[in-house]
Kinemage of the C-alpha trace (Angstrom):
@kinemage 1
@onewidth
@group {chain A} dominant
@subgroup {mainchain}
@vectorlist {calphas} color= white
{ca unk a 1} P 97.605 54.592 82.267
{ca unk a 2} L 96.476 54.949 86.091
{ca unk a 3} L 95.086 57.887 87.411
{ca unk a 4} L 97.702 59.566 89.936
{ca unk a 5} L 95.655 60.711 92.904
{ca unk a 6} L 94.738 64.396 93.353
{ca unk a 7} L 97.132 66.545 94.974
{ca unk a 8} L 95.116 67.481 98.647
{ca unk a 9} L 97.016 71.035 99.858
{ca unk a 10} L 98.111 70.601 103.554
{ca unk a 11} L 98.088 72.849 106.329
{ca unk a 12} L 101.578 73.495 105.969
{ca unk a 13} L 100.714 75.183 102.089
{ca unk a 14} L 97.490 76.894 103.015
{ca unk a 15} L 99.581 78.818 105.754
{ca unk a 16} L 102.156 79.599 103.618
{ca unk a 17} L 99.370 80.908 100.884
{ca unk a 18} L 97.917 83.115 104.297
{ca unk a 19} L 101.174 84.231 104.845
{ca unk a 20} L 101.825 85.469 101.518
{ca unk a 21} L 98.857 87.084 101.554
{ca unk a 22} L 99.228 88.951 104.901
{ca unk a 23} L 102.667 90.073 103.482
{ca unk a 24} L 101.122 91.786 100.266
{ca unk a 25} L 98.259 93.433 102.131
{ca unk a 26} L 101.404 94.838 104.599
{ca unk a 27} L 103.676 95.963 101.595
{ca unk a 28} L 100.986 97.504 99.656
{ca unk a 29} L 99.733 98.999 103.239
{ca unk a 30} L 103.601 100.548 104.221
{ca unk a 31} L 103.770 101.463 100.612
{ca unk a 32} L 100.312 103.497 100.616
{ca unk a 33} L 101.779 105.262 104.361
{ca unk a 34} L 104.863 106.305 102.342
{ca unk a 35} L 103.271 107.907 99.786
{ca unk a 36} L 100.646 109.448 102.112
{ca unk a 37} L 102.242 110.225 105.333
{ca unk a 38} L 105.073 113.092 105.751
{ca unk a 39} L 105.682 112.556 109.351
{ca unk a 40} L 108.353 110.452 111.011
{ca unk a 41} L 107.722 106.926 109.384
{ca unk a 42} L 107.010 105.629 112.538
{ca unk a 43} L 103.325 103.926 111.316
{ca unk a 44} L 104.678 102.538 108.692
{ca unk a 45} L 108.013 100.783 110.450
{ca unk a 46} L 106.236 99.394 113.019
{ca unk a 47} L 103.117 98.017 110.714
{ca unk a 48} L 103.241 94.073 111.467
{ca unk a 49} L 101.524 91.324 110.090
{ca unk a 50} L 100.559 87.899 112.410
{ca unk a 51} L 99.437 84.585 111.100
{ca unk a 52} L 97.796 82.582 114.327
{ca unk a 53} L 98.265 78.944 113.977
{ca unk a 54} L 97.890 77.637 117.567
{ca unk a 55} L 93.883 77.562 118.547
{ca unk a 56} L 92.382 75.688 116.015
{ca unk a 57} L 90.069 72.831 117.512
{ca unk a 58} L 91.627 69.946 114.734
{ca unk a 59} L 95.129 70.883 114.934
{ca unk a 60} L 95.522 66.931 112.441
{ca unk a 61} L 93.056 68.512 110.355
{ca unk a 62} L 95.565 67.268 107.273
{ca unk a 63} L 96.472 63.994 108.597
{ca unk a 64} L 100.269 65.812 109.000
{ca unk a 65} L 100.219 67.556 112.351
{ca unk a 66} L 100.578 71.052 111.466
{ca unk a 67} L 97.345 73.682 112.744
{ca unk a 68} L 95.977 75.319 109.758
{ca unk a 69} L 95.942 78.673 109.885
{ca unk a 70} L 92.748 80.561 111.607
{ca unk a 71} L 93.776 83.930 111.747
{ca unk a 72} L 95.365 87.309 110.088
{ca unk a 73} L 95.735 90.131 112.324
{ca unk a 74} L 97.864 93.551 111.896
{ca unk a 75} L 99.248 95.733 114.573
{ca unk a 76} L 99.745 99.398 114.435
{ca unk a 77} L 99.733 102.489 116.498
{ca unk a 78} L 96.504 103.876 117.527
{ca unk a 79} L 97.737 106.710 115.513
{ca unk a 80} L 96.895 104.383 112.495
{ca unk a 81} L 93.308 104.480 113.343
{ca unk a 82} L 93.205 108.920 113.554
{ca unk a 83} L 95.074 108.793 110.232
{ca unk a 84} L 93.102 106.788 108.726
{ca unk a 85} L 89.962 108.471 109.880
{ca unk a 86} L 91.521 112.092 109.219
{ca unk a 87} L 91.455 113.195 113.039
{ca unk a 88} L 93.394 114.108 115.343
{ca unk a 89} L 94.649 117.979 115.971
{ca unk a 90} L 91.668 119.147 116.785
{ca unk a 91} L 89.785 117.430 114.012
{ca unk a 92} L 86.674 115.045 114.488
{ca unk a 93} L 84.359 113.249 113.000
{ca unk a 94} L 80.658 113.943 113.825
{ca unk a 95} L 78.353 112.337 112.099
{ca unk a 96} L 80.846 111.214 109.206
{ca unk a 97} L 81.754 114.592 108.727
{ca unk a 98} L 85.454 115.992 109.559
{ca unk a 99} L 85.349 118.968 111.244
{ca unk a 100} L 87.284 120.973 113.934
{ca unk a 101} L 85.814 120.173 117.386
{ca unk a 102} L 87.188 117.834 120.413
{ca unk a 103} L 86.296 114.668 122.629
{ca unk a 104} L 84.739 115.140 125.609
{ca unk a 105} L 86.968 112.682 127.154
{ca unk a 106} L 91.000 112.659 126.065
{ca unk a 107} L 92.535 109.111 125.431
{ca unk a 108} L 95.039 110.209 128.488
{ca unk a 109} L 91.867 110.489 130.556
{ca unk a 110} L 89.542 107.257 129.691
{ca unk a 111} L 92.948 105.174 130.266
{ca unk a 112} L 93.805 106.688 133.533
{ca unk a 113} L 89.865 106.825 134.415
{ca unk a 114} L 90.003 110.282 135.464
{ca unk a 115} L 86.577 112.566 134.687
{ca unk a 116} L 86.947 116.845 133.462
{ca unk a 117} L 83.976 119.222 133.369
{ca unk a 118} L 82.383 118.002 130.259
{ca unk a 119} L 82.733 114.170 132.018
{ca unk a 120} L 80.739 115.005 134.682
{ca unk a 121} L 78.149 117.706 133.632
{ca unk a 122} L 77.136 114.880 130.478
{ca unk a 123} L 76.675 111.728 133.385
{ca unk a 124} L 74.687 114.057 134.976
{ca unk a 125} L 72.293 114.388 131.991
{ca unk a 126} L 72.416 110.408 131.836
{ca unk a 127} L 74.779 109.345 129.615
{ca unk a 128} L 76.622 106.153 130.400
{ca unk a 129} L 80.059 106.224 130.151
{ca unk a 130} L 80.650 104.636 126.822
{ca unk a 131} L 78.800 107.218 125.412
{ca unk a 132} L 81.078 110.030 127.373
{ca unk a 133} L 83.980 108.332 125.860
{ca unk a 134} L 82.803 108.734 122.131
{ca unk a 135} L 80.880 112.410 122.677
{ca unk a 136} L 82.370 114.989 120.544
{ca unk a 137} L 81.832 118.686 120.527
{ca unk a 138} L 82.048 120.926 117.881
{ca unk a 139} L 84.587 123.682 118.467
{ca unk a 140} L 83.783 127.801 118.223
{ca unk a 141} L 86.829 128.245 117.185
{ca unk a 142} L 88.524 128.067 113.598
{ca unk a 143} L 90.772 125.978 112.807
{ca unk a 144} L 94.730 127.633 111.562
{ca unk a 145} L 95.983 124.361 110.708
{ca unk a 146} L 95.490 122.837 107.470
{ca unk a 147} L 92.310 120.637 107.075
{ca unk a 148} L 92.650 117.049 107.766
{ca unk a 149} L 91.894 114.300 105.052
{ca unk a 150} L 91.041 110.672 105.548
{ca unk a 151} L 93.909 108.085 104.529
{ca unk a 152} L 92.568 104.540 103.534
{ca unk a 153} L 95.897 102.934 104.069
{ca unk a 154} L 94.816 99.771 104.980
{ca unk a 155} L 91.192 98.963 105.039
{ca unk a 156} L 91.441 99.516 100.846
{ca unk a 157} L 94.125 96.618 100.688
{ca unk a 158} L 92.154 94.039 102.546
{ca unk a 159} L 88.599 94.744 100.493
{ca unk a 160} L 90.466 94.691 97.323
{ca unk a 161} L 92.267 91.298 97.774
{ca unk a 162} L 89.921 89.597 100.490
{ca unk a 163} L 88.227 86.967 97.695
{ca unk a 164} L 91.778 85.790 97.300
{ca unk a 165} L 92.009 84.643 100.611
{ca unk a 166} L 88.538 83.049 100.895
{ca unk a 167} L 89.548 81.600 97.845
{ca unk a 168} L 92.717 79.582 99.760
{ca unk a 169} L 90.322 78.971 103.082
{ca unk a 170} L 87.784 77.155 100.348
{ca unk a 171} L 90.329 75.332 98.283
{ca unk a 172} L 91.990 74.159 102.031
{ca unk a 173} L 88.691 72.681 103.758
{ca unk a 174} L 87.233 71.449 100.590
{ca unk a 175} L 90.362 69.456 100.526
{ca unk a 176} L 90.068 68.616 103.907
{ca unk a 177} L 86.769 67.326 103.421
{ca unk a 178} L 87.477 65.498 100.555
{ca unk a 179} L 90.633 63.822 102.677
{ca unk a 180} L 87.816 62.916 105.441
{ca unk a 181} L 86.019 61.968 102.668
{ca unk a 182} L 88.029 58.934 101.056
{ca unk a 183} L 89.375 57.530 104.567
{ca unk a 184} L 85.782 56.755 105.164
{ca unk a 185} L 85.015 55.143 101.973
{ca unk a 186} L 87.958 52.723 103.000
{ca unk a 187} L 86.222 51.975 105.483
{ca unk a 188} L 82.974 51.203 104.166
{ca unk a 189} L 81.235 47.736 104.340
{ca unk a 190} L 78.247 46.617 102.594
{ca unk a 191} L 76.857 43.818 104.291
{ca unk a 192} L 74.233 41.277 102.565
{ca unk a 193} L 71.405 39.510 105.500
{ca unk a 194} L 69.312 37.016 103.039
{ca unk a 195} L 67.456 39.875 101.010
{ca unk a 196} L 68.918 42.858 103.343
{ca unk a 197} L 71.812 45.114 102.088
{ca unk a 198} L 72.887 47.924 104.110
{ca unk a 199} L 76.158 50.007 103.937
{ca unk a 200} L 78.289 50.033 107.420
């Protein structure tokens, strides 16, 4: 009985594969805001999940015409990013530690490029502006609200499950190499010259 040739997965299933991957990392994502979250949903509604298709510098890469996949991205609110961190409400981090204190420069500020008091009086003692935009201060005052806790709503997800992913990326260019592979042994020659053989 003859050998059936190996099954080579196109770009057409490794994106599917990516997308169903981006798609579990969102679920278990909106599913870890639910359960972590009390505030208007909002995060988790508006959680998205891209596949980019379009740049890749081979887009025949599988001899079919479809652009593999090269990459996963996920948009959220810049709310996300507090949440996840545990700040916000006149909680930083300094150091790695959560604790009541404030930027030295509000969000509201470094977008409309406008300086305050603490701006100005820390470029005067040399800091460059990127570092303005990060400096915290610890606050004198105690905090009334409830303490702020981290939320690893997404970041988890993605460790967890990223060797599932590489796993698809390998399994798609090995194939692709392997398809590159056997069109060129088609075309090889080996050529005999009286006592000369070489492969062309």
């Amino acid at each position: 009985m003859k050998d059936s040739a190996p099954h080579l997965i196109t770009a057409a299933e490794f994106n599917a594969q990516v997308r169903r991957w981006s798609s579990e990392i969102k679920a278990l994502a909106q599913a870890t805001l639910a359960t972590g979250t009390h505030g208007t949903g909002r995060l988790r509604e508006q959680f998205a999940a891209f596949v980019d298709t379009t740049r890749h510098t081979d887009p025949n890469v599988d001899g079919q015409g479809e652009a593999p996949a090269y990459k996963v991205k996920f948009g959220f609110d810049r709310y996300g990013v507090f949440r996840a961190y545990g700040v916000g409400r006149g909680w930083v981090r300094v150091g790695g530690v959560l604790t009541r204190g404030f930027r030295a420069r509000s969000e509201r500020e470094i977008r409309e490029k406008t300086f305050n008091v603490f701006t100005t009086e820390l470029f005067r003692k040399g800091m460059t502006m990127r570092e303005i935009n990060t400096h915290k201060f610890l606050s004198k005052e105690k905090g009334t609200d409830k303490v702020r806790t981290p939320l690893d709503w997404l970041d988890q997800h993605i460790n967890r499950r990223i060797n599932a992913l590489a796993d698809h990326v390998q399994e798609f260019y090995g194939d692709a190499a392997m398809r590159i592979l056997l069109e060129e042994i088609g075309k090889v020659r080996i050529v005999k010259k009286g006592n000369n053989i070489s492969i062309q």
